[in-house]
N, C-alpha and C positions, 0 to 999 in steps of 0.2 A: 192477235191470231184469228185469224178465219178460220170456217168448217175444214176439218180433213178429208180428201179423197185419194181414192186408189188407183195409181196409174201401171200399166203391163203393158210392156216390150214385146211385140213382134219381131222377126222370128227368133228371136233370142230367150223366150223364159224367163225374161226378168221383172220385179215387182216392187213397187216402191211408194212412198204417200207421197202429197203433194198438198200442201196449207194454200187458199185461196188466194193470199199475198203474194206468196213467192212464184217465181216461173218456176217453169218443169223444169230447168236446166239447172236452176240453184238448186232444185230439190235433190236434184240429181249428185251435185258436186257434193252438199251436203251429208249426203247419205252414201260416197265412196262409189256413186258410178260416173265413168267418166264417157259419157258420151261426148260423137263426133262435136266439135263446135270451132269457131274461130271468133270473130269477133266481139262475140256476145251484146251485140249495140242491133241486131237486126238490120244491118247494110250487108251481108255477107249470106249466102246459102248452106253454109258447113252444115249447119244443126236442122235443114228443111227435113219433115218427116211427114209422114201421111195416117190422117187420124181415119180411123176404122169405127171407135164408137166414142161419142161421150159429149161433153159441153164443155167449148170451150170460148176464150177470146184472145186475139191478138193485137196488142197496142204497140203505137209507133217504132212501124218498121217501116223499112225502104220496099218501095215496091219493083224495085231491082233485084230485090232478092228473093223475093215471094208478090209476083202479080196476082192482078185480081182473077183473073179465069183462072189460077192456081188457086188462091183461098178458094174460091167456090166450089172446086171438085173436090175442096178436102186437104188441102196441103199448108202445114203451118210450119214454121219455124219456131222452135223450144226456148230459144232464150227469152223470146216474148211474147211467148202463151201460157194464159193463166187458166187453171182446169177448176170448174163449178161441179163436177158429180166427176165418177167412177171413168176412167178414160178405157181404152184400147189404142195402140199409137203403132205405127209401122213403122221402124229405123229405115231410112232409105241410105245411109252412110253411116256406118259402125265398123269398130275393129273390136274384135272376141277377146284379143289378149289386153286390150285397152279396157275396155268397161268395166274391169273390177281388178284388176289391177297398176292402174296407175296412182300416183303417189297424193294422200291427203291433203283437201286443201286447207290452209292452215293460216293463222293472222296470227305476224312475226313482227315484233321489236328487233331495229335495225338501230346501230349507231354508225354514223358515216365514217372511213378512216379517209380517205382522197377525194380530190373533187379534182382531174388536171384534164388539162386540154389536151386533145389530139390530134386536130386540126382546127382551122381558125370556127367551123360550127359546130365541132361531134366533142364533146366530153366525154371522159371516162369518169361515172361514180362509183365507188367503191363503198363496200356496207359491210361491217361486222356485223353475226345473227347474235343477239342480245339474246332472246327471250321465244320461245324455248332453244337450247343450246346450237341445236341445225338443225337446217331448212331440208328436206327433201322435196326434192326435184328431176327430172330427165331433162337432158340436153336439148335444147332447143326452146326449151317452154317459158313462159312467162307470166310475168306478176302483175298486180295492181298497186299502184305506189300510193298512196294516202299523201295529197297534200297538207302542209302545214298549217291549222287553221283551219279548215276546208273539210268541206264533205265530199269535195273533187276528189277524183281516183285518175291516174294515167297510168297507162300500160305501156308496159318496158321489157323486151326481152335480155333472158338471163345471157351472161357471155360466158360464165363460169360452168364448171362441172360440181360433181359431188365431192370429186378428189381433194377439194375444201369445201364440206357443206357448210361451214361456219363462216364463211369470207363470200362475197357473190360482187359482181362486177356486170355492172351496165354501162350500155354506147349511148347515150344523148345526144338527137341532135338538136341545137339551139335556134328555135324559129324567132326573128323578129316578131317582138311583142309575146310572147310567149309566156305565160303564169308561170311555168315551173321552170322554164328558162332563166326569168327574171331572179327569181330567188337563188338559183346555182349562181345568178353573176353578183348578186349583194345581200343576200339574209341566209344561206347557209353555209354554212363550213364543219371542218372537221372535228368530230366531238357531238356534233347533232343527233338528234335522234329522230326516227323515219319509220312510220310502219308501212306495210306489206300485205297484200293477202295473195294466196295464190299455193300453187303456178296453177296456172292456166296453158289450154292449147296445145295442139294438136302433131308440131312441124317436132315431131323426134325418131328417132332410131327403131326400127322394130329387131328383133333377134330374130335372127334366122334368114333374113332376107337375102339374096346372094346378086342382085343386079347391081352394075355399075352405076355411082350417085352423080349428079348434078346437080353445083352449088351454086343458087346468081342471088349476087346481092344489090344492095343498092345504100348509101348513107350510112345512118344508125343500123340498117337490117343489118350490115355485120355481125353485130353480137351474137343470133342465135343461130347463126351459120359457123361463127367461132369456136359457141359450145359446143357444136357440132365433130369439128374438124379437132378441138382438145379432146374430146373425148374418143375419135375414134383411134386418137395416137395413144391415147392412154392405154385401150384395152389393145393394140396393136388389130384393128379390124384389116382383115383382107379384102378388102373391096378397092377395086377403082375408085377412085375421086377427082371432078375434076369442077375447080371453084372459079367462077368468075365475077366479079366483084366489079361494078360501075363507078365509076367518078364522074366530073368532070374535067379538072386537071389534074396534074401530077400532085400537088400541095393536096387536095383532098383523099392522097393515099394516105396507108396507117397502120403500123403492125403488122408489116411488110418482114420484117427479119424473124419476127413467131412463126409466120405463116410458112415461112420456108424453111424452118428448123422444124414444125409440126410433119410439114409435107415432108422430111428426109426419112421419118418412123413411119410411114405411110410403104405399102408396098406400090401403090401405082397413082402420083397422086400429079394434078398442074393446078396452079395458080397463073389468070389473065385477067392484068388489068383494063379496066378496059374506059379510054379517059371520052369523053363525050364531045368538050370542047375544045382541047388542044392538046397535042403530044409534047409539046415542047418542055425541057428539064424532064421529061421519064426516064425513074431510076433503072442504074444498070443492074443488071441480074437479075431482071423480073420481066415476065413475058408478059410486051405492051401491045393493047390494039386498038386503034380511033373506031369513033362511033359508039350507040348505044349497044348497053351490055347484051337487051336480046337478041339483037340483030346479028353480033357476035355468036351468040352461042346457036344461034339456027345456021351461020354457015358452018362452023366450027363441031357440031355435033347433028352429023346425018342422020346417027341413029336413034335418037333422041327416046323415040318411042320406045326404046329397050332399054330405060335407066328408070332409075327413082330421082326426080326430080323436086329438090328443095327449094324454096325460094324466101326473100323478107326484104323487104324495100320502102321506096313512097310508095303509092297507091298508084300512080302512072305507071311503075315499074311492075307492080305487080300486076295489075292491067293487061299491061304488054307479056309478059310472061304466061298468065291462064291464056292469052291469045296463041301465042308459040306452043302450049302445052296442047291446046286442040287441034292444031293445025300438022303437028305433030302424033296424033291421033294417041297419046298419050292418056291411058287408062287413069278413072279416076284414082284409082289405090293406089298407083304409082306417084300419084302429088302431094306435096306437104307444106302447108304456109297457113299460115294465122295472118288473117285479116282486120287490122286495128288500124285507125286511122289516127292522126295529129289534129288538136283542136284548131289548126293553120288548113288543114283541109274541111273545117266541117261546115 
């Protein structure tokens, strides 16, 4: 343990320590505030805040997401700055009902019960919560999975709701050469045990909110666009929904018959597929459309700028998506995605 220091939220009144080791952001999680954040790798801007007083440093981050004429007038990002004395920090992206109430983070004993294919790349894993009994969580969010052996963590969003906080269910998709890949296709199976820390991120439901949603997924994003869409049939939300979901052929759909039985408890909901490289075999009963899914959803929704826009993909996908979302002059509060990349992207 390093010295301790005192760090305080602008404009929000809030106060908290910070040990020399840990970044602000772990301090943070640590002690049940949940500030904005997404990636927590420092390739992403979620968690950029504007320091006002104090001494700090920030190691290996991307300077895509904090340039240099930004560190210099003052602007850091929290998951990888370490505070040496008494801070003052400016939140430049916060939510009030988030920061001290979202759900603790928590390191969970997992035993697997399924490991089954979904398509020929995307696994479903399924986890009984071992230890302590349930997980809490909000829909959308996600965990850090503890490889086997390993001091490696990968991040996986939740599919499930609370509705079993003892059962939780993730989308994998399986990259050629892949460490955790590798082990779903020959050293684990059912009966395993898996730990967890988490949830993490930021892409969930606020109460109260009354704008019409837009869902784009892409691959594995499914899952937290799934928890999304179970939960809001569960509480029976009132809102428009409308999910678009990227492939690129028809064989890469998946959970096509949930999605339209979720969507029938929905009071205004659509599902489009939306296949990238060929229409050919698109099943019947599901609204198909060639081309990428953003491309789709900029002709498909003019209004775009008057929704809350969800998003979880590859990294091109979401790319193109914060593209569509500013071109669309879509307010930043109206956006929601956690930005975590695949060690096939890094």
């Amino acid at each position: 343990m390093g010295d301790t220091h005192r760090i305080s939220f602008d404009p929000v009144d809030i106060e908290m320590e910070v040990d020399e080791n840990e970044t602000i952001l772990d301090a943070a999680f640590r002690q049940g505030i949940h500030l904005m954040h997404g990636c927590r790798e420092g390739r992403c801007s979620a968690c950029k805040s504007y320091m006002l007083d104090g001494d700090v440093q920030m190691e290996n981050y991307s300077t895509f997401a904090c340039n240099e004429a930004e560190e210099a007038e003052g602007y850091v990002l929290l998951c990888r700055t370490y505070a040496y004395s008494d801070c003052e920090i400016e939140l430049l992206n916060f939510d009030e009902d988030e920061l001290l109430g979202g759900a603790p983070i928590q390191d969970v004993r997992t035993r697997i019960s399924a490991i089954e294919p979904v398509t020929a790349d995307i696994v479903s894993l399924r986890l009984d919560v071992v230890e302590p009994e349930t997980f809490e969580f909000k829909p959308g969010q996600y965990v850090d999975l503890h490889l086997p052996d390993s001091e490696d963590t990968r991040s996986f969003s939740i599919a499930t709701t609370q509705s079993t906080p003892d059962k939780l269910e993730f989308l994998i998709k399986k990259y050629p050469g892949g460490v955790f890949a590798g082990m779903l296709e020959d050293k684990l199976a059912a009966g395993d045990e898996l730990n967890i820390t988490g949830p993490y991120g930021s892409c969930t439901l606020r109460d109260g909110h009354v704008l019409p949603i837009v869902c784009i997924g892409g691959g594995a994003g499914m899952a937290p666009l799934l928890s999304l869409l179970r939960h809001a049939a569960e509480t029976g939300l009132n809102r428009s929904v409308h999910f678009y979901y990227g492939a690129r052929t028809a064989a890469d759909l998946f959970y096509l018959d949930e999605i339209a039985d979720l969507g029938d408890r929905l009071a205004d909901f659509t599902f489009t597929a939306c296949l990238s490289s060929s229409m050919d075999g698109a099943p019947d009963g599901v609204r198909v459309a060639g081309g990428n899914v953003t491309d789709i959803v900029r002709a498909a929704e003019p209004e775009l700028g008057r929704t809350e826009v969800y998003f979880c993909g590859p990294p091109p996908m979401v790319d193109a998506a914060l593209a569509l979302a500013a071109d669309a002059c879509l307010p930043r509060d109206q956006i929601f995605y956690d930005s975590f990349t695949s060690p096939a992207f890094d």
